[in-house]
C-alpha positions in Angstrom: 0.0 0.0 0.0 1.4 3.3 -0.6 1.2 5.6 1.3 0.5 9.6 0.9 3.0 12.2 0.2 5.5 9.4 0.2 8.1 11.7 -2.1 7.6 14.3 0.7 8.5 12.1 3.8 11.4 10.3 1.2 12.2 13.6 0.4 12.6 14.8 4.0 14.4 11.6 5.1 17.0 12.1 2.6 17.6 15.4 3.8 17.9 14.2 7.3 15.1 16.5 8.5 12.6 14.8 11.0 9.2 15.5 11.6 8.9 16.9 14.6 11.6 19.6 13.2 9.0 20.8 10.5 6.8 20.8 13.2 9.0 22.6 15.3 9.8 25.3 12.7 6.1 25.8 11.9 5.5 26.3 15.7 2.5 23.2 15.5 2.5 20.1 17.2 4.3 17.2 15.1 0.7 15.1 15.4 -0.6 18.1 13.1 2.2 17.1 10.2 1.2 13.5 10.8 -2.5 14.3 10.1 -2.1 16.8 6.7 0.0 14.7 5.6 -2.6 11.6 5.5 -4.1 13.4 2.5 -2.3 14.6 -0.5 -1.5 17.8 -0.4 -1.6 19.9 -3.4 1.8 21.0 -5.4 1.4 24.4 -3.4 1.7 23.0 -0.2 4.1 20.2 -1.1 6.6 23.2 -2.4 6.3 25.0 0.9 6.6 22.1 2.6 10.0 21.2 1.0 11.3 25.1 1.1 10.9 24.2 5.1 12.8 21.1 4.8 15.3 22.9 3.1 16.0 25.3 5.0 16.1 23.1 8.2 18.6 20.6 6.3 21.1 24.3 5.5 20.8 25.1 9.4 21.5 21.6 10.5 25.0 21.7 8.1 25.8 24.8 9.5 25.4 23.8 13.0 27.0 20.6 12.2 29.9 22.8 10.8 29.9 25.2 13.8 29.9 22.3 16.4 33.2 22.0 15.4 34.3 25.4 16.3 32.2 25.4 19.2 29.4 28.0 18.4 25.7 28.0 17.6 24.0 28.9 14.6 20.1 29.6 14.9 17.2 27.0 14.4 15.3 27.8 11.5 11.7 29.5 12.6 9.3 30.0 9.7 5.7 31.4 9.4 2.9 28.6 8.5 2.2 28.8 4.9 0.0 25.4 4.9 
């Protein structure tokens, strides 16, 4: 059985982003993700929802880099689009 908005959650494991950090960065409880994303979602929504992934995956390298060097970079906060 396949299962909805599987190129979305492939597309967000391949990024290394989790769920709960879309959630996070939407300011909504991870549950919520869980539950749009039982539906599909139209190519709107599936576009915002990768710009989110994104930009988590970017702050996730850069505080991967600046681990090293001891220093954090900010979280990624975004406004809901969805």
């Amino acid at each position: 059985m396949r299962q909805e908005n599987e190129q979305l959650r492939n597309y967000a494991r391949q990024q290394n982003v989790r769920i709960w950090q879309i959630a996070d960065a939407l300011r909504i409880h991870e549950m919520t993700i869980y539950r749009r994303w039982r539906k599909q979602l139209s190519k709107e929504e599936d576009q915002n929802y990768r710009c989110i992934i994104d930009s988590i995956a970017e702050a996730n390298r850069e505080n991967e880099k600046a681990e090293n060097k001891k220093v954090r970079v900010k979280i990624v906060q975004v406004e809901e689009k969805v």
